[in-house]
C-alpha positions in Angstrom: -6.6 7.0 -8.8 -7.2 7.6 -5.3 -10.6 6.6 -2.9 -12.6 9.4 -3.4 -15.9 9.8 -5.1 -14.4 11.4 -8.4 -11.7 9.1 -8.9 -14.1 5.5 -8.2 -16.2 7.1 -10.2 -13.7 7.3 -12.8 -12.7 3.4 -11.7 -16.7 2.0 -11.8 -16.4 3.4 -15.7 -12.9 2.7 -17.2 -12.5 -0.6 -14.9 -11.3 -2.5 -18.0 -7.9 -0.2 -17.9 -7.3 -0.4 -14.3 -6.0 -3.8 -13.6 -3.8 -2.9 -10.5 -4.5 -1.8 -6.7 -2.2 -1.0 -4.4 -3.3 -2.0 -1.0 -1.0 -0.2 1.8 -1.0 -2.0 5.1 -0.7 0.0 8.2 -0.4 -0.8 12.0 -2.2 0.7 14.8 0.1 0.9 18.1 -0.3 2.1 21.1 2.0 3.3 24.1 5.5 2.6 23.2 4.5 1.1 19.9 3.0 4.0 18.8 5.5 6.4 17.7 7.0 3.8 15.3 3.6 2.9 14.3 2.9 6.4 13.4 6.1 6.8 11.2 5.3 3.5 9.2 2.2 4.5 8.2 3.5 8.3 7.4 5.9 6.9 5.2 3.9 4.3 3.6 1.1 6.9 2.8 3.4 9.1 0.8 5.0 6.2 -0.6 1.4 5.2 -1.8 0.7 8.3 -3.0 4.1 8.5 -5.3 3.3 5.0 -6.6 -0.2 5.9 -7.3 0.7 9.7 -8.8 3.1 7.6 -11.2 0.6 4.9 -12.3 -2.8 6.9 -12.1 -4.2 5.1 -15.4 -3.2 2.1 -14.1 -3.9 1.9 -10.1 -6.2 2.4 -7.6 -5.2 3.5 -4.1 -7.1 1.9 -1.9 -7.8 2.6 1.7 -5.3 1.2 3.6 -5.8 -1.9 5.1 -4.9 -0.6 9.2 -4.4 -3.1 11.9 -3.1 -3.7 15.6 0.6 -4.2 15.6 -0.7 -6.9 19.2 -3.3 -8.6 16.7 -3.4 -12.0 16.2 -1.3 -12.8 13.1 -4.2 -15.4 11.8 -6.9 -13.2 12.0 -4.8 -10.0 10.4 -4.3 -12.3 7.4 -7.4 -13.9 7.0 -8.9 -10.5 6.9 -6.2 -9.5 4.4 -6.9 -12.9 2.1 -10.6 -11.6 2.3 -9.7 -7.8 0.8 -7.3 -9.9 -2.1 -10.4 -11.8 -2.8 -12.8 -9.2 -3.1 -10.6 -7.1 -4.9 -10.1 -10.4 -7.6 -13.7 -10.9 -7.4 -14.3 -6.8 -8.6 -11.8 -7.6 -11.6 -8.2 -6.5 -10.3 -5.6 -8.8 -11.4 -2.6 -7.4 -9.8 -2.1 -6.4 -6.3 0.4 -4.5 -4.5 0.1 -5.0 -0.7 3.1 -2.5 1.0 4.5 -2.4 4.5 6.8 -1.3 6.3 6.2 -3.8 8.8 8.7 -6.4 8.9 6.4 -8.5 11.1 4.6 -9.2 7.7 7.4 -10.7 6.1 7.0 -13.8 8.2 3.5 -14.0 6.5 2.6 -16.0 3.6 -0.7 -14.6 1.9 -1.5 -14.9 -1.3 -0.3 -12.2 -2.5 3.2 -11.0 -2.3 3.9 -8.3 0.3 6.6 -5.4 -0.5 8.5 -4.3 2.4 10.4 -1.6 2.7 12.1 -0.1 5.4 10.5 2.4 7.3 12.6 6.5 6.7 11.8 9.0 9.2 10.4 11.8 7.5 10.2 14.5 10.5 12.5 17.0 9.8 12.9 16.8 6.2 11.4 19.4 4.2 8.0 18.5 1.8 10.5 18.5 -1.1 13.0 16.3 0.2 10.0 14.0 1.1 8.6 14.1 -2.2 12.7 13.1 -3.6 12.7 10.4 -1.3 9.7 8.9 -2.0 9.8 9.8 -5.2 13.4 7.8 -5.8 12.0 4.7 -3.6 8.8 4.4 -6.3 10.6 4.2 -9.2 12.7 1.1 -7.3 9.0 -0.7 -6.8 8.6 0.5 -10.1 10.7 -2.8 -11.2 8.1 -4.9 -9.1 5.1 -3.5 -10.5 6.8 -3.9 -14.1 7.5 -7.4 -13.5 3.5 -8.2 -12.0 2.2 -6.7 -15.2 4.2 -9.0 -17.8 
């Protein structure tokens, strides 16, 4: 299920049956940050979507929680801790949070941040992206299958 109207409409009525949200985390970069920025989040959105394609009983995609790369690393993860706690408080009991990021691996939260290295997409075709991503899912697959016993 993904954040639009139909599909948290969906959510609001069979909540008891989605128990997981994945929570992508994107930066915001500017200048020379920005190109790498821009390919982190590309390949984290379609990662998102694979994961969320493959699990759409299950999970809700949720906007992605988007931050400055130059942010103070407090204040990114206190406002991450407050999006885990709201999503605990509205009945989710597992959470994904992905990155590609490795700034947040540093980070101790709450909740356990996947990282994955960032693949440049430009250039490949939207079938090879789809492999690709597709192939990477079912290896988070594991994690998700461990969360959930």
């Amino acid at each position: 299920m993904k954040w639009t109207t139909k599909d948290i409409q969906t959510y609001q009525k069979e909540k008891e049956f989605i128990d997981t949200i994945l929570i992508p985390l994107m930066p915001l970069g500017f200048q020379q940050e920005q190109k790498k920025a821009a390919m982190a989040s590309e390949y984290i959105e379609i990662l998102s979507q694979e994961l969320e394609r493959l699990y759409q009983g299950r999970m809700l995609l949720s906007l992605p929680f988007t931050y400055y790369s130059g942010e103070n690393i407090e204040d990114k993860v206190n406002r991450l801790e407050s999006w885990i706690e709201a999503w605990k408080k509205d009945g989710i009991k597992h959470i994904l949070l992905l990155t590609s990021d490795s700034n947040w691996r540093e980070v101790d939260v709450s909740e356990r941040i996947e990282w994955v290295p960032a693949i440049q997409l430009q250039g490949l075709s939207a079938k090879d992206r789809t492999n690709l991503c597709s192939d990477v899912a079912q290896d988070l697959s594991l994690i998700l299958t461990k969360k959930w016993s």
